[in-house]
N, C-alpha and C positions, 0 to 999 in steps of 0.2 A: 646173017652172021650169028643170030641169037640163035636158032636153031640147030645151028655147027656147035654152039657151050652144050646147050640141052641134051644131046646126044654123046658127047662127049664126057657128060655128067651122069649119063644114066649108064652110058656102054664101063666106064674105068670107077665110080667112085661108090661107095656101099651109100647106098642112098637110104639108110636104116631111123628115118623119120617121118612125121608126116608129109603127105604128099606136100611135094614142094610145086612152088607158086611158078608158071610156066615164062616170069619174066626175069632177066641178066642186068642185075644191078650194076652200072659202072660207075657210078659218081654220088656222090651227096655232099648239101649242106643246111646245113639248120637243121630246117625240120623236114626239108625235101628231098628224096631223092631222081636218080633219072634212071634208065633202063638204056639197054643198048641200042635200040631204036628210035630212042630221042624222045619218048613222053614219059612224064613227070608226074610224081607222085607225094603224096603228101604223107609222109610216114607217121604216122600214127601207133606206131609199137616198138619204135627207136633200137631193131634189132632184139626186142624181148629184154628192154629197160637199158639197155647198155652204153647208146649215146646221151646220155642226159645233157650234157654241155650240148649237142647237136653234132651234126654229122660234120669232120674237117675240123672244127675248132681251129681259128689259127694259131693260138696261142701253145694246144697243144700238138697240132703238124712242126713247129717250129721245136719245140721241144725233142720232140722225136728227133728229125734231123741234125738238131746240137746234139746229141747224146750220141747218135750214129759214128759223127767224126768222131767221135772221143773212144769208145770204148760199147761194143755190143753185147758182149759176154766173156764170162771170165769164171762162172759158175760161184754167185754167192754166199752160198754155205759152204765154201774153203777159202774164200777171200772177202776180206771185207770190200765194200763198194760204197761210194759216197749216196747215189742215189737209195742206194735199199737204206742204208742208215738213217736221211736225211726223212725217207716218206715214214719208216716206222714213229721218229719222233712226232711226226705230224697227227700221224692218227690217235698216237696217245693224247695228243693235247686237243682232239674231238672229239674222242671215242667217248660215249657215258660211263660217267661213275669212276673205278680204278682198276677198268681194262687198260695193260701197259703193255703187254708182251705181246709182238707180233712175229707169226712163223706165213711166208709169203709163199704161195703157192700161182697158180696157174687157170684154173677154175672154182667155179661154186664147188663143185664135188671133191675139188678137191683139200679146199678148205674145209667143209665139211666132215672129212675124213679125217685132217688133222685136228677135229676138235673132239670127233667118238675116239681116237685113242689116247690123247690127253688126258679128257675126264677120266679112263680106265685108269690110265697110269697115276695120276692126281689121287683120285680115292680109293684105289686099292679093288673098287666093285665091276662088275662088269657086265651089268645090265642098262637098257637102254628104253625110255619110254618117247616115244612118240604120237604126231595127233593123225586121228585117221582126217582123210584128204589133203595130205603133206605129198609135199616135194622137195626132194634136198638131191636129186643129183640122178645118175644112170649109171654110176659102177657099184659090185656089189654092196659094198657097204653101207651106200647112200642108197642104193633100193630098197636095203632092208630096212632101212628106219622111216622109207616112202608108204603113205597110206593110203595107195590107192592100187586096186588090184589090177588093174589095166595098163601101169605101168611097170608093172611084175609079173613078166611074162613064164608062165610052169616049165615051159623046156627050157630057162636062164637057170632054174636054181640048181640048187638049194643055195636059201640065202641066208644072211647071221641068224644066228637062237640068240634068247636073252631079250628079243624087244617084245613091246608089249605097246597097245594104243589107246590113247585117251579117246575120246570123242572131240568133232572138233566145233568150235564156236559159229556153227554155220546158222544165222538165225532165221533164215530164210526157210531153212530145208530141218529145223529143228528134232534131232532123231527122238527127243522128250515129247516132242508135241506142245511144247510150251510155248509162251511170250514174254520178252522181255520187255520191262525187268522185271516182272512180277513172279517169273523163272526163278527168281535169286539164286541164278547163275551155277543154274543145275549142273551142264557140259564141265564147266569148273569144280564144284565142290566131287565131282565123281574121280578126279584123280584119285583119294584118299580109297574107293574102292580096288583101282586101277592097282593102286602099287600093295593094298591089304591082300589081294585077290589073284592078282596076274602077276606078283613078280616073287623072285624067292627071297624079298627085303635083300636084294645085293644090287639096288638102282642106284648106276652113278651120276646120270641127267637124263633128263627131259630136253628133247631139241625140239625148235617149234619155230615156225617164221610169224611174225609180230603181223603182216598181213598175208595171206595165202593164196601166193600168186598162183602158183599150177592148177589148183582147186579151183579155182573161178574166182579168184580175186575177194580170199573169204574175208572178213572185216574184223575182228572178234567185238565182243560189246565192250561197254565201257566198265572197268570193276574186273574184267574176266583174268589178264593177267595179275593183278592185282593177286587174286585169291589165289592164282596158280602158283606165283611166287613163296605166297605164305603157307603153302600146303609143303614143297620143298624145300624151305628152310625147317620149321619141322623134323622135316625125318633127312636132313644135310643132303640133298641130292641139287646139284648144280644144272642154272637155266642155261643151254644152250639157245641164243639168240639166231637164227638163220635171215641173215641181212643181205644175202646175195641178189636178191631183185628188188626187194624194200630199200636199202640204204641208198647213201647219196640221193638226197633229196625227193627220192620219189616222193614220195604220201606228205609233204609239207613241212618236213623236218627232216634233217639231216640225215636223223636214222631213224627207221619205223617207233624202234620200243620204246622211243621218249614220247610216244604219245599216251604210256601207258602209265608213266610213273615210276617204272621198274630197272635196276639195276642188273644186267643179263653176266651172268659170271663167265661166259666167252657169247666170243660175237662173233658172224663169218662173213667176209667178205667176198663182191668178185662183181662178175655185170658192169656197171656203171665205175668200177674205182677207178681205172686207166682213160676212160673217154671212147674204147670201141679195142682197146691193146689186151691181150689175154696177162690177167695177173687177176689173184687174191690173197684175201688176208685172214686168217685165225688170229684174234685178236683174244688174251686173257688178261686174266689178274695177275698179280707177277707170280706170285707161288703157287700160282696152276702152271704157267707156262715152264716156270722152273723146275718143273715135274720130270721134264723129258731131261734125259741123260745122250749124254755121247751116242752115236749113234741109233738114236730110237725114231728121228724122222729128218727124208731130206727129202726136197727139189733142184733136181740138174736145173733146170728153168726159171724157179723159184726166185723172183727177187731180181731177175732180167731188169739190168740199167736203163735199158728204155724205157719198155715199160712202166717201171719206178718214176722213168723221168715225166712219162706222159702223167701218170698219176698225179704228183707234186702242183704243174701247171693246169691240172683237173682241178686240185684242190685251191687253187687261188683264182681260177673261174669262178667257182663257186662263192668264195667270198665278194670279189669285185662285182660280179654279176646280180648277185643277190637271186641266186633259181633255187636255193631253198622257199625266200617268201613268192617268187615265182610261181612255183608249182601251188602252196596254197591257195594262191586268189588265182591261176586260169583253173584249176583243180574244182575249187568250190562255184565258177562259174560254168564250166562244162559238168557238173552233176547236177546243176538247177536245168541246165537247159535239158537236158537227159530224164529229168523227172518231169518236167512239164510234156515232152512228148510222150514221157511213158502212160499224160491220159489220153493222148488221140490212140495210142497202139496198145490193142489186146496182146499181141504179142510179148508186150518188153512184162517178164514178172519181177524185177527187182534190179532196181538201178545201185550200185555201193562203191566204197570207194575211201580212198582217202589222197588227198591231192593228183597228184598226173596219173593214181594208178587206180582203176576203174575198169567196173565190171557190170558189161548188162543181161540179165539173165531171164534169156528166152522161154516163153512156155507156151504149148499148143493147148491150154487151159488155165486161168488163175487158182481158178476153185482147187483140180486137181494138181497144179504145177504140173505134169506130165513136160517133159523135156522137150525144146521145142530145136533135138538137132541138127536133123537137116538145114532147119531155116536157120540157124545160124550161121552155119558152111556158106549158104547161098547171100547171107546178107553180105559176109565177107569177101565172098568172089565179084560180088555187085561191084561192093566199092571200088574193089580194088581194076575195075574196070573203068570207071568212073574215075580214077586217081587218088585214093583213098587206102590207103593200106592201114587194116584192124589187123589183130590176133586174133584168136579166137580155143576155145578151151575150155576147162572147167572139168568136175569128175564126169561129167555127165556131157563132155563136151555143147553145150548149149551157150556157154558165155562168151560174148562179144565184150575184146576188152581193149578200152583205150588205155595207151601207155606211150604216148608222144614228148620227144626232146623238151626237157622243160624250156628250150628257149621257142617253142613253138606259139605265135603272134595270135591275138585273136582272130585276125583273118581268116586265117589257117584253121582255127577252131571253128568257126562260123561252118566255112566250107567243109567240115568234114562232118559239122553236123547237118550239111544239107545234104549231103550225097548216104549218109546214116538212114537218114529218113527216108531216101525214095529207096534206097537200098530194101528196105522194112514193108514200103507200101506193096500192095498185091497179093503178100504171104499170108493173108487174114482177113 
């Protein structure tokens, strides 16, 4: 039967990603899923951060179907709806600092989208800096502000003019050759060159994600947003926050950039906000969001009652559940365990991370880091034989990355770091 999907997947549907994994997921819960042939796996990348409640949730399947009887669509940027109204106050009363205005979109990209033409329209400027080994999405406009060239492929373009790229906070792969913190936070203080140098002084933000998932799970140091911030207040260009695989509790807090200290003058939603239901959020301060006029941005799907609804019962998971302090205490005990094998395996060069979101970074040398990609491919096809489903990524595609349902048990953790290891043994 699973053969009959596979075929039928490859003969009708644009298979325009990486190669997909040869098994037909039909069921999940928690942290596990099953496949069409009845064996089980322990998911470990919760759909690329999006189940954090866990797979099924009852609370939010139950949501769902109350909201089905009631009302599906009605299209909420022409009619008000209870649910888009009731999750936006929600989020203001989470969101950091005096992010209040939410425009609800559909995906990470596409939230993202609503926040590069907001800041244009807000400050009048129409330049855009980003960090090289960013991800913010796959239509054009979130490619162009993407720093990595492998995700921007030459026969796609041409893509926006106007951006420009910082370096980014990788301290592993340090493009200074420095060490932190005795760095004093080179990658950072170089914005000031960044915008003297690469832009025509018409920058209206900086978008950046608080950890860098696509990149391989990049961590920034401690201090780095800090100075980022104070470099663009300065000369008034506004932090675009990119929370679409950070937020919701991944990294141990609600949302990435309060790990930083920092105040992000829009924030973007999407991944984890519904529980597994397609929805996001562009989240501003009110006289940014207030920027947009009658007609300057909509979504037909945008703000979908469901979805909303699934949201709302995501966000009272999370308080009754308590998978924010969740993810920090399994979070900071699967990186200790992950560091202590990283001394039996030459293999692992850098273990990082911040709560459920975690990244171990392969190298066929310490000395030279030389990228160890093949054997990341292979440790992740291991597992996933074994019943262990990794991601796996990075610019340099080398990083094996945990990102498992924060209700995922120790057990579960134990086990996936046993099948991790034998997964590793023999490569070295």
């Amino acid at each position: 039967m699973s053969q009959e999907v596979l075929e039928k997947d490859r003969r009708y549907r644009m298979l325009s990603f990486t190669s997909m994994e040869p098994i037909v997921v039909v069921d999940g819960k928690g942290a596990t899923v099953r496949d069409m042939d009845g064996k089980e796996y322990i998911d470990c990348y919760a759909g690329i951060s999006v189940v954090n409640a866990g797979h099924c949730h009852p609370r939010i399947v139950q949501a769902v179907k109350d909201q089905a009887d009631r009302l599906i669509h009605c299209c909420s940027y022409i009619y008000h709806t209870v649910p888009a109204a009731e999750l936006a106050s929600r989020l203001a009363e989470i969101a950091p600092g005096r992010l209040e205005k939410t425009f609800f979109g559909n995906s990470g990209a596409e939230a993202n989208e609503c926040a590069l033409k907001v800041v244009k329209k807000y400050t009048k400027r129409h330049e855009i800096i980003a960090l090289e080994c960013s991800f913010h999405g796959r239509t054009i406009g979130t490619l162009s502000v993407t720093g990595q060239a492998g995700r921007k492929r030459y026969d796609m373009g041409p893509y926006l003019s106007g951006v420009s790229f910082a370096p980014a906070p990788y301290c592993y792969r340090c493009p200074f050759q420095e060490e932190y913190p005795s760095c004093d936070l080179t990658c950072a203080r170089r914005l000031e060159d960044i915008i003297d140098f690469h832009s025509s002084n018409n920058v209206a933000a900086l978008i950046a994600e608080p950890v860098l998932g696509e990149g391989g799970v990049i961590v920034p140091p401690d201090g780095y947003f800090r100075a980022i911030k104070d470099i663009l207040d300065a000369h008034n260009i506004l932090l675009i926050a990119d929370e679409v695989q950070s937020g919701f509790g991944r990294t141990g807090k609600m949302f990435a950039a309060e790990h930083y200290g920092v105040e992000p003058d829009i924030m973007t939603l999407g991944k984890a906000i519904a529980g597994g239901l397609p929805l996001s959020a562009c989240l501003a301060r009110a006289e940014i969001g207030d920027a947009f006029e009658l007609g300057d941005h909509l979504s037909t799907f945008g703000g979908n009652p469901i979805s909303c609804a699934a949201a709302i019962a995501n966000l009272e998971i999370f308080r009754e559940e308590r998978l924010v302090d969740a993810a920090e205490e399994k979070g900071r005990y699967l990186i200790a365990e992950l560091e202590e094998m990283k001394g039996r395996h030459e293999l692992i060069g850098d273990v990082r991370g911040r709560g459920l979101m975690i990244g171990v970074e392969l190298v066929k040398d310490r000395r030279t880091k030389i990228p160890a990609t093949e054997e990341a491919f292979t440790v992740k096809e291991r597992a996933m034989e074994q019943g262990v489903l990794l991601g796996y990524g990075g610019v340099r595609r080398n990083t094996v990355r945990f990102q498992p349902p924060l209700v995922i048990t120790r057990e579960q953790i134990d086990k996936a770091l046993t099948v991790f290891e034998s997964a590793l043994s023999g490569l070295q």
